[in-house]
C-alpha positions in Angstrom: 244.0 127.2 170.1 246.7 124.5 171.7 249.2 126.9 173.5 252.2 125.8 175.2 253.2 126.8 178.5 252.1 130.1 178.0 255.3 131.5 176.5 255.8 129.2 173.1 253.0 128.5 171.0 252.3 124.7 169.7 250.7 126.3 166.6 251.5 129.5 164.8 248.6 131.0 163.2 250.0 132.9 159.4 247.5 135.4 159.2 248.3 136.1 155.5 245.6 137.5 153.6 243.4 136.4 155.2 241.9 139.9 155.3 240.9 139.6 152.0 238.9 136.1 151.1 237.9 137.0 148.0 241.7 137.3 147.0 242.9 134.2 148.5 241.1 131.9 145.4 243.1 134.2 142.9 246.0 134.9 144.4 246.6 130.6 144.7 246.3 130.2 141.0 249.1 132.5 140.2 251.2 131.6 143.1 250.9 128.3 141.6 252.0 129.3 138.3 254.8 131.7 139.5 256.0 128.7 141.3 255.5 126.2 138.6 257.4 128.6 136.2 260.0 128.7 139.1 260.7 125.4 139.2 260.9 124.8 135.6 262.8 127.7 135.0 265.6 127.1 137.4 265.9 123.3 136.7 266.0 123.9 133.2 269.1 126.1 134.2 270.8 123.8 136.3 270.4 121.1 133.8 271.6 122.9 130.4 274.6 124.2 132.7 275.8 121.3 133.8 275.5 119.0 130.4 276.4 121.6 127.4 280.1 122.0 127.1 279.8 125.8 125.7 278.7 126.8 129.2 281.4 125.4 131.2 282.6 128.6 132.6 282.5 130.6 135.9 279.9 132.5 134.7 277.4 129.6 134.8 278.8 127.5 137.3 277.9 131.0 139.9 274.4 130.8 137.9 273.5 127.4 138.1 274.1 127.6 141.7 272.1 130.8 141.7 268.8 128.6 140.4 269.4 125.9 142.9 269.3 128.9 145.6 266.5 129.6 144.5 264.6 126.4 144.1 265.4 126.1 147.8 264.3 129.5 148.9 260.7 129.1 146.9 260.3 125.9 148.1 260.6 126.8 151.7 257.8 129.0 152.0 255.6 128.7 148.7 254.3 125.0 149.8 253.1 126.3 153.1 251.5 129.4 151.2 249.6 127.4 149.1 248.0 125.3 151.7 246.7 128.4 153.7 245.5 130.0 150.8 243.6 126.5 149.8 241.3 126.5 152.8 240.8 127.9 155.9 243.4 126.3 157.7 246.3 128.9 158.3 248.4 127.3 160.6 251.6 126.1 160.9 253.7 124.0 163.9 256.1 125.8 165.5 258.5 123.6 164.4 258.0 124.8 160.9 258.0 127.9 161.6 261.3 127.7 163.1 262.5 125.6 160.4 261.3 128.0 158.1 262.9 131.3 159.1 266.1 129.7 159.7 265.9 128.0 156.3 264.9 131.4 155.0 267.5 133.6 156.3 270.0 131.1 155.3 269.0 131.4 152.0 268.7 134.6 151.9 271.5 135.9 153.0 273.9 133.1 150.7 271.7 134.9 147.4 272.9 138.3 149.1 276.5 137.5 149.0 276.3 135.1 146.1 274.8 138.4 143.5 278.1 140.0 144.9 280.3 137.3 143.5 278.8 137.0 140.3 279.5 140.8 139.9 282.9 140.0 141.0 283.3 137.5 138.3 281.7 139.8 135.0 284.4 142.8 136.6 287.0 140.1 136.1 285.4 138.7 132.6 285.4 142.3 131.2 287.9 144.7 132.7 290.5 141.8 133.2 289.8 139.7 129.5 293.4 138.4 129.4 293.7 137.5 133.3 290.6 136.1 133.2 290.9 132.3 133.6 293.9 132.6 135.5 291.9 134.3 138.2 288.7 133.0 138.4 289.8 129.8 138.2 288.1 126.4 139.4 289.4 126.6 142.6 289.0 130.2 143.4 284.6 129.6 142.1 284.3 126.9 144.0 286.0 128.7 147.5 283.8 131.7 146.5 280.3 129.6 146.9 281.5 127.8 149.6 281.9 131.4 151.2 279.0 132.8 150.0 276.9 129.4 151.6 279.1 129.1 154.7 278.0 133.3 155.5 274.1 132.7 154.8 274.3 129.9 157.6 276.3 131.9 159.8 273.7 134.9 159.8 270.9 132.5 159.9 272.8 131.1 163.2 272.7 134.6 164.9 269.8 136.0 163.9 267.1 133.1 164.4 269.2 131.7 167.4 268.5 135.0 169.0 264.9 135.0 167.5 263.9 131.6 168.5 265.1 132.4 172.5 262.7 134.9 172.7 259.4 135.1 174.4 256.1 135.1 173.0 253.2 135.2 175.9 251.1 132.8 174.1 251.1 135.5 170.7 250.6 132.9 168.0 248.9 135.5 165.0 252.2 136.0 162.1 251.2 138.9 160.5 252.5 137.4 157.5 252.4 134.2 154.8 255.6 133.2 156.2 257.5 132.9 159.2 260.2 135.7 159.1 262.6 136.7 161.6 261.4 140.9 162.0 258.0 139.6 162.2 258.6 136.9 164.9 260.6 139.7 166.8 257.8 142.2 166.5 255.4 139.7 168.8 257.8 139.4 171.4 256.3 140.2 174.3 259.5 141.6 175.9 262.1 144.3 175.0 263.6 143.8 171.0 265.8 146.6 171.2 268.6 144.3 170.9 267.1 141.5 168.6 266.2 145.1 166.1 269.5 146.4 165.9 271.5 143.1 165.0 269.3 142.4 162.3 270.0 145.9 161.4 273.1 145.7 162.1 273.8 142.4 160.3 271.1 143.4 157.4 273.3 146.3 156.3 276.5 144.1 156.5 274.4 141.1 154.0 272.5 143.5 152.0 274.2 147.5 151.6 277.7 146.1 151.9 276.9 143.6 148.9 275.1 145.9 146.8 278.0 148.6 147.1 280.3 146.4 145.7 278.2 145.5 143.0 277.7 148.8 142.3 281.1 149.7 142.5 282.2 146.6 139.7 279.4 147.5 137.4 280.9 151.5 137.6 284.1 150.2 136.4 282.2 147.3 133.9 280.4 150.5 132.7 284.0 152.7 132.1 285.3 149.5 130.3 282.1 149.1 127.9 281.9 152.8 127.0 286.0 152.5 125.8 285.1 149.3 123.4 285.0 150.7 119.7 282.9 147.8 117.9 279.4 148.3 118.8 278.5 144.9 118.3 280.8 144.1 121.6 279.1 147.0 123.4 275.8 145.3 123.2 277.0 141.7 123.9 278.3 142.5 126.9 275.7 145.2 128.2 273.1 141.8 127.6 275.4 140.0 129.7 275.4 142.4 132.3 272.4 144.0 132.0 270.9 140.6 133.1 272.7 140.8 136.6 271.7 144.6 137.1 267.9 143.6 136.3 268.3 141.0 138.9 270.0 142.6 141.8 267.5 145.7 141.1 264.5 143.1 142.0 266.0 141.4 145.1 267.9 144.0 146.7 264.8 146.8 147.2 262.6 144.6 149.0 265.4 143.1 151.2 266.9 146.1 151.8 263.8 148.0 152.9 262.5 144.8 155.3 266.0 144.6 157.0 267.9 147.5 157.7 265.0 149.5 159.0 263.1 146.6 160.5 261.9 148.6 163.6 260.4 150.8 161.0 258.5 147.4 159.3 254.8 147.0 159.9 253.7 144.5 158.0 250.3 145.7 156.1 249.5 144.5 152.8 252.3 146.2 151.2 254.9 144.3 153.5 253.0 141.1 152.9 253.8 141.6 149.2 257.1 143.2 149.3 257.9 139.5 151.0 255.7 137.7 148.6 257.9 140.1 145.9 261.6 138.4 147.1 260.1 135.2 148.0 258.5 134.4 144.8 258.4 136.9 141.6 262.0 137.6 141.9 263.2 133.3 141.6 260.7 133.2 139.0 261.7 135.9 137.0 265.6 135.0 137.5 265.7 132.3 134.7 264.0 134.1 132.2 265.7 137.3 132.7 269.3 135.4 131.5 268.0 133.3 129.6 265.9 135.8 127.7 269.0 138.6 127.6 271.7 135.6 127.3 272.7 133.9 123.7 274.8 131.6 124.9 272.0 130.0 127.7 269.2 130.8 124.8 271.3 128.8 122.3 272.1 125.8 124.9 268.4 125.6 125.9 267.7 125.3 121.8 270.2 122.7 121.4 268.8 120.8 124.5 265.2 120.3 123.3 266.5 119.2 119.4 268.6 116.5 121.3 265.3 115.3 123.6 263.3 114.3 120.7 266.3 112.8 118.7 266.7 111.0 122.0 263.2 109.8 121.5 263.0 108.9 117.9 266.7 106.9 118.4 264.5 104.5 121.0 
């Protein structure tokens, strides 16, 4: 293998699962569905929230911007997984690696904050009804993203700026499908000590701090639901919000367990999947879990495909 001078690698080798031949076949055909279903999925979303009129609201505004962050975060490490798991090539430049981890933790850590702010805006929708559009107005949504993206880039900044200046002694083997920051700092061949506890460090700011908050909105979302009388509203808005709980659940778990405790991290097969977990299933399952629990997006999606064919037939 072409090293460079000894300390940074020309070629990174993603070891994968590569342990396991006979699951590298299977495991491409439903990676390639899960991202197919992704990107379908989340366009779809984009698409029906920016050109129906009903969902011209904060709520899908944060949503549609969700699916785009996830478009992006799929598509920055699923390519790349479906190549090695084609043949037996498993490499990847070092320049893509790099690219790929900041890319990654840029993305990553914007989704963090962003799940916040969408809690932020269904505290205001249900606790605050009446101050509602005053508040979360257009101005105040569109300084909340830019927030939200602004953080991911600043912790993708730090963390793989620190990454990236660290030695490697020729180590080229990623113990992993992807090139991720705890597993680029775990084949340093010098002391981490450091490198471990800022990501720790800046892993509990972007993921517990987040998630606490969250948690904290839905407790008082949860107190406001149990004082509506009509039953009918109870279950509206527990499908509205239930949607967002299902989501954080799926993201947060994985993240939260790969991050704050990353000196704890080996990364066996469980690891490998945790990652392919965040990196994948929970994007894919994102669209249909409000679309599927939402009436409004399920309604806008219906009205969408009648106006396609009449579109069509009109030609």
């Amino acid at each position: 293998m072409d090293l460079g001078n000894g300390s940074i690698p020309k070629v990174f080798i993603l070891l994968g699962f590569s342990e396991h031949p006979w699951l590298e076949m299977p495991l491409f055909v439903m990676v390639l569905v899960a991202y197919i279903f992704t990107l379908v999925g989340n366009i779809s979303i984009i698409v029906v929230s920016k050109i129906d009129p009903h969902l011209n609201s904060p709520m899908y505004f944060f949503l549609s911007n969700l699916s785009f962050l996830d478009l992006c975060f799929t598509t920055t490490t699923i390519p790349q997984l479906l190549l090695n798991l084609w043949g037996p090539d498993k490499s990847i430049t070092y320049g893509g690696c790099v690219t790929q981890f900041y890319m990654f933790h840029f993305l990553g850590a914007t989704e963090c904050i962003l799940l916040a702010v969408m809690s932020l805006d269904r505290y205001t929708a249900i606790c605050k009804p009446l101050r509602y559009p005053a508040i979360m107005n257009q101005k105040l949504c569109f300084l909340l993203v830019v927030i939200a993206w602004l953080s991911g880039l600043a912790n993708s900044l730090l963390q793989s700026s620190l990454t990236v200046q660290l030695p490697l002694c020729g180590n080229n083997k990623v113990e992993n499908f992807l090139c991720e920051v705890p597993v680029i700092i775990k084949m340093s061949c010098v002391n981490t000590t450091f490198n471990v506890a800022m990501l720790s460090i800046v892993g509990i700011f972007y993921s517990l701090v987040p998630l606490s908050l969250i948690l904290v909105s839905y407790g008082f979302i949860l107190a406001t639901i149990l004082r509506i009388r009509s039953s009918e509203g109870k279950k509206k808005t527990f499908n509205t919000c239930g949607s967002h709980v299902i989501v954080v659940s799926l993201f947060y778990g994985p993240v939260i367990s790969m991050y704050v405790q990353p000196s704890a991290t080996n990364f066996q097969d469980s690891n490998k999947l945790m990652s392919l977990f965040y990196s994948l299933v929970t994007p894919m399952l994102n669209p249909f879990i409000y679309t599927l629990r939402n009436k409004d997006m399920k309604g806008a999606m219906r009205r969408l495909l009648l106006i396609v064919p009449l579109g069509k037939e009109s030609k």
